[in-house]
N, C-alpha and C positions, 0 to 999 in steps of 0.2 A: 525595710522598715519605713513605716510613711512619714514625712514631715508635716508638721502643726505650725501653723501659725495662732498665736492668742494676743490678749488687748487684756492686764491684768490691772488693778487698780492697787496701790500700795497705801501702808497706814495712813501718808501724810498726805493721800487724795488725789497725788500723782499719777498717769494713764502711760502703764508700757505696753510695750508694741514688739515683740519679736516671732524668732521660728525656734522650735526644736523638734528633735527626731528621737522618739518614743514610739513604744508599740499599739499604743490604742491611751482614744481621748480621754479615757479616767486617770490613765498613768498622767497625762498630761494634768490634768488640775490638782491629784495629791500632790504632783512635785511643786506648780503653785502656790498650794496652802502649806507647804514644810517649810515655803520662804516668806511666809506672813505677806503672799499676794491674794487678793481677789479677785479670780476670774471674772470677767466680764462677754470673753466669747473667745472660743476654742473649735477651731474647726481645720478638720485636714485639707491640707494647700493642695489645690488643681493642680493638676500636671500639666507643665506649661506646651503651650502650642505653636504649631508655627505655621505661619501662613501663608503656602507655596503658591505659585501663581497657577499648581494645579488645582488647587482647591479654593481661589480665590471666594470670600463671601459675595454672593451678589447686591447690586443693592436695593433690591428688588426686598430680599431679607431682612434690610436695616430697614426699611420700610414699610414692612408688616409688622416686626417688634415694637417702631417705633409707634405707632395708631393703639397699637394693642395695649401701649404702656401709657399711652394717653387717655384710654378710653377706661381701665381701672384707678387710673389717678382720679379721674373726672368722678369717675363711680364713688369715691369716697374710701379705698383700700390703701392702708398704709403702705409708702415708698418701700420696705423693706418684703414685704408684703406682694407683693406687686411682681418686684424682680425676682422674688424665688418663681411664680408664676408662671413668667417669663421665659426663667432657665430651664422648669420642666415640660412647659409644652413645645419647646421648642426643636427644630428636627437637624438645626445646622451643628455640627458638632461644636466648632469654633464657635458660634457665637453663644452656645448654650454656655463654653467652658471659662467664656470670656465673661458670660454674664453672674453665674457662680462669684468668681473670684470678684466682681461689682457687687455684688451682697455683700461679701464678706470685708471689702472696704467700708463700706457705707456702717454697717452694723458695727465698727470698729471706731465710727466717731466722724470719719470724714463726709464731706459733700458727696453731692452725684456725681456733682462736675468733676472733683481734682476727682474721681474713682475712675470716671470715665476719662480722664486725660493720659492716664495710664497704660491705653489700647487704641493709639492714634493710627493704626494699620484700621480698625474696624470703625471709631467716630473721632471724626476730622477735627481740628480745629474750629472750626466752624460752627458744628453740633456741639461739642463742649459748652463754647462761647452763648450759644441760646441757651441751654439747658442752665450754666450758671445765672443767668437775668431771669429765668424763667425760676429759678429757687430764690433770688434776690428777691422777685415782685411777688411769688406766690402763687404766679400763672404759669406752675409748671405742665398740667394739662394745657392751655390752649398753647405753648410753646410748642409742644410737639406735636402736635397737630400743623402747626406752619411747618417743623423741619420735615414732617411727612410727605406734607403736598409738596415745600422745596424740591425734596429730593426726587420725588417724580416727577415734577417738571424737567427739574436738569436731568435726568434719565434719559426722558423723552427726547429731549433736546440735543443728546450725545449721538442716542440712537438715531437722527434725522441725520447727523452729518458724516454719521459713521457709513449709513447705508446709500448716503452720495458719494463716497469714495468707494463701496466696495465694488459697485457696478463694472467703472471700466479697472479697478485692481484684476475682477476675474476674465472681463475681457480680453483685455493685455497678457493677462499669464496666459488664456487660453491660447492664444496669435501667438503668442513666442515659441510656448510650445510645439505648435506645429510649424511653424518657419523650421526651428533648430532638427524637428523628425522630419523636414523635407530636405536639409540641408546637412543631414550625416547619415541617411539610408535612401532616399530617392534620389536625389542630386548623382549619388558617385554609380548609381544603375545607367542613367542614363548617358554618364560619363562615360563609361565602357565602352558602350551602343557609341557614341560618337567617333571614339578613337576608329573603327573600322570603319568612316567614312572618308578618310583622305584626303578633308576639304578644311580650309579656314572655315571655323567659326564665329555665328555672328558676334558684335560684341555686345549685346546684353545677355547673351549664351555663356560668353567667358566671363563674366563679371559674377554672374549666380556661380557659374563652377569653381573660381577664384576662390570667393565666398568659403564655397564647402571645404575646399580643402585645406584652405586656414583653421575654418572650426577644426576639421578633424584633425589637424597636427596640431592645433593649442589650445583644445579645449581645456583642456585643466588648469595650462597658462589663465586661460580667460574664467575659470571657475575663482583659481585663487585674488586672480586683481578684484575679482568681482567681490569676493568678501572679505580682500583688504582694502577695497572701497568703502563698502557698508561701515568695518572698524572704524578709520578713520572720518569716515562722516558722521559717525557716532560719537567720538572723540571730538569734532569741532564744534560739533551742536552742544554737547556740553559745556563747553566755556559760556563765559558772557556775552563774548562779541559773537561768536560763532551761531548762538543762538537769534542773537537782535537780528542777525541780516538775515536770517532764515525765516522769521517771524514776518519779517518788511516785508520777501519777494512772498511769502504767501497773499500777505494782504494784498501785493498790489499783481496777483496772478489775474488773467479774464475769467471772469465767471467765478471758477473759483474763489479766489478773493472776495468779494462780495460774498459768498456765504461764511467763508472765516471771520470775516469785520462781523457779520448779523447777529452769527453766534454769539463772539465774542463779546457785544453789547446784550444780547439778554442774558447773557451768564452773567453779566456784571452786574445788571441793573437789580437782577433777580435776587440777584447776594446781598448786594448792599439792602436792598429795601425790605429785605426781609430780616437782615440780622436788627438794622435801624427799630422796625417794626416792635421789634421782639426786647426791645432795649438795651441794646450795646450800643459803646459808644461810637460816636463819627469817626473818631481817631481810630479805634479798634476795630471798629468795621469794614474802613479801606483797607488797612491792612490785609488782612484776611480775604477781601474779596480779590485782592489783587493777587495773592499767591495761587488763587482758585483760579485766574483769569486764563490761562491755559495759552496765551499771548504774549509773549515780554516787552511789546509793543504799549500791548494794555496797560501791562503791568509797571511801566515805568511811567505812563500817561495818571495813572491811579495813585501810586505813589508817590507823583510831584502833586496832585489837589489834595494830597495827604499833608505835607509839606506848606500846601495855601492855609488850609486853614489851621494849622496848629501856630501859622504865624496871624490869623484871625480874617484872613482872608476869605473869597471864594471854591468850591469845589468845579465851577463852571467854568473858570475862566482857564486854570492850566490844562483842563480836558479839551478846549477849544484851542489853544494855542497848540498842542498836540500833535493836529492833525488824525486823529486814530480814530476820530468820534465824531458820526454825519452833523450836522449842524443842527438838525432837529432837536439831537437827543442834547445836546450842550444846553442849548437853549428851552427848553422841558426843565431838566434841570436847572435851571437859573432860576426859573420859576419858580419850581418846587419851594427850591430857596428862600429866596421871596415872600412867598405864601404862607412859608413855617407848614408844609407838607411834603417835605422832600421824600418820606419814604412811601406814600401814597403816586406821588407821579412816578416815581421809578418802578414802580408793580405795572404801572400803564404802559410805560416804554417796555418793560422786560415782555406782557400780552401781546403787544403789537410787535414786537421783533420775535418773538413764538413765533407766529402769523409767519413774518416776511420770511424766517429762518424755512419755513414749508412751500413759500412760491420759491426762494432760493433752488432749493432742493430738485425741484419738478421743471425748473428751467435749466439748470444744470445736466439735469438726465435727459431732458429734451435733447439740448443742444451736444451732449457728449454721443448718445445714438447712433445719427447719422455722420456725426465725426468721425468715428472708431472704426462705423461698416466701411467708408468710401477709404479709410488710409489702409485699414489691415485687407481689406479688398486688393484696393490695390497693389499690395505688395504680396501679396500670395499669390493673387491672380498674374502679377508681373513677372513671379519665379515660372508660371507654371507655362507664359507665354515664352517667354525668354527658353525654355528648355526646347516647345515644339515648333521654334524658329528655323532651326535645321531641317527639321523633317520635312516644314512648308518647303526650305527650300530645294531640296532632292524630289519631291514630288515634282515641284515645278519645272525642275532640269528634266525631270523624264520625258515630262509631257510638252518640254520644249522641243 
């Protein structure tokens, strides 16, 4: 039998809100009028969803909806209006099923916003937070039109640093890979082939053969530390501290680092100056930008000029004392301040660190390259010298 949810209105003008389970929505409003209610909206409850990391929404998705739900607002289609729209042309299941049940908020009396605060797996904190100043001012179309562009900028921005790590990730898995298949099926061939030589081996010979026969008496030893390693490093990075020091040595990695700090400065700049933009407040907008900041570096750098100004202070000066924030962008900031344009120059720094986040990137994959070829060279090519060190040497006894 399906559950209903309805919004009934009583003699004395009062608005209830509950579920019952009934066989079809007429049975639902006679049993409201046998109790001297007034329906107001009776509709069968979505079946609720869940949102596996196989089916994760992209955001590519909340970003098409979102344009699309700004460009029928702009168009003059009531909000209610708009999102039934929404939910039938839409192809993702989850967000169509998500958006359903936002109609049916909404049509029941509530905001967009507290509707939409309801499915924070799909719109973040963040997206709320505009959408609520964007129904406060009235500017709910040009709201969403910023979170749109927002969100694909930070898209693009994830995808930049994502595809700097993935380079030498598949490099290295590839080189490992063949180390460990040279070092548990080639290695013990040529191992055999030696024993019938009756000679000391050289010792970069013994070292590679050492090697293999460790892997193969503990490889599964060496499987299990390895993913009670992972656990436990999984486990320290979630605490507080475990996290801070982890965050530190990224920043102050070579090369690397410098693209984490780049990133992490146009993520921030981008958040704040755009929620600011959009009319949330200073206090509410660190906030928020800082649990986005994806740094706990940042994030506690963000949340002590949180802290300045609520005691009426500046946003520049604890970012500067920090250390976490090149001096340029402190100083941008102080200005902004100044100027009474603070979220206008942070759209400039967040452009320009776009920018740097892309020479980061192309100097990183320069420099990682030839790093990767000359180490995993040479230790493959060292196994494979190290094997035919023997043979060099029995040729050279014969012909001696």
């Amino acid at each position: 039998m399906p559950l209903f949810t309805y919004s009934a209105r009583t003699v004395g003008g009062e608005i209830q809100r509950d579920e019952i389970d009934l066989p079809t929505r007429d049975e639902v409003v006679k049993y409201l009028r046998k109790r001297r209610l007034i329906p107001i909206n009776v509709r069968e409850k979505p079946k609720e969803i869940k949102l596996s990391l196989r089916k994760k929404v992209k955001t590519r998705d909340i970003v098409i909806i979102t344009r699309q739900f700004a460009t029928m607002i702009n168009a003059g289609l009531p909000l209610v209006q708009a999102l039934q729209i929404l939910a039938k042309q839409t192809t993702t299941p989850a967000i169509r099923d998500t958006v359903e049940k936002v109609v049916f908020e909404v049509e029941s009396g509530r905001t967009l916003a507290d509707a939409l605060k309801d499915h924070p797996k799909l719109f973040s904190q963040l997206y709320v937070n505009m959408v609520a100043a964007g129904e406060a001012g009235g500017i709910l179309d040009t709201i969403l039109l910023r979170l749109a562009t927002f969100l694909e900028k930070s898209e693009a921005l994830g995808r930049k640093v994502k595809g700097a790590m993935i380079y030498p990730a598949v490099v290295l898995s590839v080189a490992m890979g063949a180390i460990v298949i040279l070092l548990l099926f080639v290695i013990p061939t040529f191992q055999t082939m030696f024993a019938s030589f009756n000679q000391e081996l050289p010792l970069p010979t013994r070292i590679v053969i050492g090697l293999s026969n460790f892997l193969q008496g503990y490889w599964i030893w060496l499987g299990i530390g390895g993913i009670g390693a992972g656990f436990l490093f999984r486990r320290w990075i979630a605490t507080s501290s475990g996290r801070l020091t982890f965050d530190r040595l990224m920043l102050r990695m070579p090369l690397l680092g410098s693209l984490v700090r780049k990133s992490a400065v146009a993520r921030f700049t981008r958040t704040l100056g755009t929620l600011m933009s959009s009319g949330v407040s200073i206090l509410e907008g660190l906030e928020i930008t800082a649990r986005t900041s994806g740094n706990r570096v940042i994030h506690d750098a963000v949340m002590g000029s949180r802290t300045s100004i609520a005691g009426g202070e500046s946003i520049a000066e604890p970012l500067r004392l920090s250390g976490a924030f090149p001096p340029m962008v402190t100083q941008m900031i102080n200005v902004g301040e100044e100027t009474g344009d603070l979220d206008g120059m942070l759209t400039k720094i967040a452009d320009f660190y776009d920018e740097e986040v892309d020479v980061a990137v192309e100097s990183l994959l320069k420099a990682l390259e030839p790093a990767l070829i000359v180490i995993l060279g040479t230790i493959v090519g060292g196994m494979i010298v190290a094997m035919y060190l023997p043979i060099f040497g029995m040729v050279s006894a014969v012909q001696g």
